[in-house]
N, C-alpha and C positions, 0 to 999 in steps of 0.2 A: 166226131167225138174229140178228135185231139183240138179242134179249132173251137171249142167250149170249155173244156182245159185252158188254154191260152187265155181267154177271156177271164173264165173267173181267178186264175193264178193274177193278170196283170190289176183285178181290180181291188185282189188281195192286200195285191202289193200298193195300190196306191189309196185303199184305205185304211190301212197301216200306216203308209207313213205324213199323209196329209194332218194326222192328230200330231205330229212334232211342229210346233209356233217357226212360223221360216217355212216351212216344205210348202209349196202348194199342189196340191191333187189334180187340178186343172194342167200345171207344168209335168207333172209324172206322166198323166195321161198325154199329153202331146209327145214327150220323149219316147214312151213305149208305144207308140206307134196308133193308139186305140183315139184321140181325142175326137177325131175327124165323126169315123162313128157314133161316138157316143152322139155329137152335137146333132148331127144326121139324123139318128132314131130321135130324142127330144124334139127336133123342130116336124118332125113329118109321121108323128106317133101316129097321124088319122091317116097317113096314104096307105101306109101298112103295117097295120095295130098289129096283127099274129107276129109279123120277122119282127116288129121293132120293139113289141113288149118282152117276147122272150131274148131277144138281149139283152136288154136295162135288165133282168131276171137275174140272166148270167151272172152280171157286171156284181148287180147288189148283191148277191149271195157271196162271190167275191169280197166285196168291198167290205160288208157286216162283218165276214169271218177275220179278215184285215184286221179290223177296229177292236174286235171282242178279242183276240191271239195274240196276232203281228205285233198292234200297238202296246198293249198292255205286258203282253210278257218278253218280248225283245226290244222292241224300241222305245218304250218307255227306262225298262233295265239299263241297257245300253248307253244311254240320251242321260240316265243318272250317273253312270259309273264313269265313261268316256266322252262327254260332250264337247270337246274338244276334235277329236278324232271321229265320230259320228257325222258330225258337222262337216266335217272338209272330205268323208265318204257322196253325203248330199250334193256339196261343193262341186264332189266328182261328176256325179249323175248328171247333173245341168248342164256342163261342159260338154260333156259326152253326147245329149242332146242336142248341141247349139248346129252342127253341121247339118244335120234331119231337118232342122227349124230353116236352116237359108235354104238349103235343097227344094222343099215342097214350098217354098215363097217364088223360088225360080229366078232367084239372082245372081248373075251371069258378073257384075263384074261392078266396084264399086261407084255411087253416084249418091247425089244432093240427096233423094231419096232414102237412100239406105244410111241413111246417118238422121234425116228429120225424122220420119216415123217412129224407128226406137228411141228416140229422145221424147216424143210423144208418151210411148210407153210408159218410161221411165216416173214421167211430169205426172203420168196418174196416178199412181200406184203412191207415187211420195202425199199428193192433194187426200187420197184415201187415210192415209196416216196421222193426217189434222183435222177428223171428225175429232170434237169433244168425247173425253169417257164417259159413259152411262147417260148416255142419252136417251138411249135405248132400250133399258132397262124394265123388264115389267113392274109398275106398282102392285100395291094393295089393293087399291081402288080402281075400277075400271072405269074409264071415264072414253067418250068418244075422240076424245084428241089424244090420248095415252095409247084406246089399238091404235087409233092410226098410224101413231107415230114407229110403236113397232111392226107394224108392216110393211112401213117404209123402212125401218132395219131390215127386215129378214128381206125385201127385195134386195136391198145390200148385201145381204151373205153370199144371196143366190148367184150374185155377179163374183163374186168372189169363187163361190164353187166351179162358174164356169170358165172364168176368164186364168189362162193359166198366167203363172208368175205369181199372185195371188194367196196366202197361205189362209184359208178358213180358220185354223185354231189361231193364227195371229190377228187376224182381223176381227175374232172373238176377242181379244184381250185388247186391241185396240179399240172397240167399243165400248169396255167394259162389262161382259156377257159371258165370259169365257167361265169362268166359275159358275156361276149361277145356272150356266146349262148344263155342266159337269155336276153340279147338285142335283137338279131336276131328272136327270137320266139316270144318275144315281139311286136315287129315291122316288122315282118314276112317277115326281109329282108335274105331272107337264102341262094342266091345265092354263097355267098364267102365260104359260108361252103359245098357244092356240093361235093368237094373233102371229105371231114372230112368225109360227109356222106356214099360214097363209101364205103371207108374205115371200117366204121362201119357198115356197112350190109356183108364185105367181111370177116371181122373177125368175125362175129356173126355165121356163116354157120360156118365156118373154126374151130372156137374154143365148136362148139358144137358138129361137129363131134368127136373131136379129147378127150372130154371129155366122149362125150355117149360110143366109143370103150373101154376107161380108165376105165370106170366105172364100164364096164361089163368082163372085163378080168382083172382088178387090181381093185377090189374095196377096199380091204382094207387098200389099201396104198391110196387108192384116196381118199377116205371119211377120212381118217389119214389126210392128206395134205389140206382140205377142211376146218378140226376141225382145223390146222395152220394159214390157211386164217383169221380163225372166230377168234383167239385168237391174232392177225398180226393187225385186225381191232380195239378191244377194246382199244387201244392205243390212236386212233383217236374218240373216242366214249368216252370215260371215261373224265366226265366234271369237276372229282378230288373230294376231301371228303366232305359230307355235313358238316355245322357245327349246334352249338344248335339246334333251332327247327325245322330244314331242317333234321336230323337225322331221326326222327320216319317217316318225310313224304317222304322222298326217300327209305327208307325200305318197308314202304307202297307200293309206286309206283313200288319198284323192284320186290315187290311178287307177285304186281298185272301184271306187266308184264310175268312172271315166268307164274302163273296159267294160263293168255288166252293163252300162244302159248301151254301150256302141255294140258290143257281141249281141246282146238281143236284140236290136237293132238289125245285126246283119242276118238273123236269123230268121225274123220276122220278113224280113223282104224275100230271102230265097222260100220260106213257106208260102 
C-alpha cells in the first residue's frame, strides 16, 4: 500500500510540475528515483501487461490529479506571484538530483567521457530549440502531408516526455502548440489534434524502448547524455540573478529545493 502511495504521490508531483515551461517531467521522474520504471513498464508492457499496466495506472492517476490540483492551484498561483523564487526552488530540485544521476551512471572518477557525452546532451536539447514555430500546428483542412507532419510533431513531444532535461510545456511553445492545446483541452475540442496524438503515443513506445536497451547496455554514456539534457534545460529554467532582498530568499528557495529532492532521495533508497 505504502509503495503505491509513493507512486502516485511522485507522479503527482511530476505532473504538476512538468506544466511550468523550464521543468521537465522526464528530469523530476529521474531525480525522484521512479524514471528507470517508468521506461521499464513502456518498453516491456507485453512481458508483463497485469504488473506493468497497473503501474502506468498508479503513475497516471498520480500525474492527472498533479496537472488538474498541483498545477493549476499552486504552481501555477505561485509561478504568477513568485517566479523568481519558484524558479531557483526547480533550480534546487536539479541540483539535488545531479549526484543520483552520476551515482546510477557509475562514474568513479573524472575522464574524456564524462565531459563528451554531457556536452552531447547539451548540443541536443539546444538543435531542439531551432525547430521553426508552428510548424506543427493543425490546419483547417486536412490534407495527407498536414497529418503527417503532425505526427511527426507529437513523435517530437513523446521524445520530450521521455527524455528527461526536456520540458513538454516548453517544447509546446517552442513549436508553437502550447496554446492551441491548452484551448483544445479547454474546450475539449481535440478532434484536429487526433493526429498529433498518434504521434505521441507512437513515439512514447518507440523512444522508451530504445532508451530502456541504452540504458542497460550503455548506461554510462546514457545517464552522461541525460546529465547534458539536465544542464541543455537550465538555460530555459534559469530566471537570471536575484537582486537585493530577492538574494537571501532565492538562496532559501534553492536549498530548500536541493534538500526535498536529496531527502527523498535518501528516503526512497532506505525503503
Amino acid at each position: 500500500m505504502l509503495k503505491s502511495l509513493f507512486v502516485i504521490f511522485k507522479g503527482f508531483f511530476i505532473g504538476g510540475t512538468m506544466m511550468v515551461p523550464g521543468v521537465s517531467g522526464g528530469s523530476m521522474a529521474m531525480i525522484l528515483g521512479i524514471y528507470n520504471r517508468l521506461i521499464e513498464s513502456l518498453a516491456n508492457i507485453k512481458k508483463e501487461p497485469v504488473k506493468n499496466i497497473l503501474f502506468l495506472i498508479k503513475f497516471c492517476i498520480g500525474s492527472v490529479l498533479g496537472i488538474a490540483l498541483f498545477a493549476k492551484f499552486i504552481i501555477t498561483p505561485l509561478m504568477s506571484a513568485f517566479p523568481l523564487q519558484v524558479s531557483y526552488f526547480f533550480l534546487g530540485a536539479v541540483a539535488g538530483g545531479v549526484p543520483m544521476i552520476y551515482k546510477t551512471a557509475g562514474v568513479k572518477k573524472l575522464n574524456l567521457n564524462a565531459i563528451i557525452y554531457p556536452v552531447i546532451g547539451v548540443i541536443f536539447v539546444l538543435l531542439i530549440a531551432i525547430i521553426p514555430e508552428g510548424v506543427f500546428t493543425p490546419s483547417e483542412t486536412l490534407t495527407i502531408g498536414n497529418v503527417l507532419l503532425q505526427i511527426a510533431g507529437g513523435v517530437i513531444i513523446a521524445i520530450g516526455l521521455i527524455l528527461p532535461g526536456i520540458s513538454v510545456s516548453q517544447l509546446l511553445l517552442m513549436l508553437g502548440l502550447y496554446s492551441s492545446v491548452i484551448s483544445a483541452l479547454d474546450t475539449f475540442n481535440i478532434v484536429p489534434f487526433i493526429p498529433l496524438g498518434i504521434g505521441v503515443l507512437i513515439g512514447t513506445f518507440v523512444s522508451a524502448k530504445l532508451m530502456d536497451k541504452a540504458m542497460k547496455k550503455y548506461p554510462e554514456a546514457t545517464y552522461l547524455i541525460v546529465f547534458g539534457f539536465l544542464l541543455g534545460s537550465l538555460t530555459e529554467l534559469f530566471p537570471g540573478l536575484p537582486i537585493g532582498t530577492n538574494i537571501p530568499i532565492c538562496l532559501l528557495t534553492f536549498v530548500a529545493g536541493f534538500c526535498f529532492i536529496y531527502f527523498l532521495q535518501r528516503l526512497e533508497n532506505k525503503k
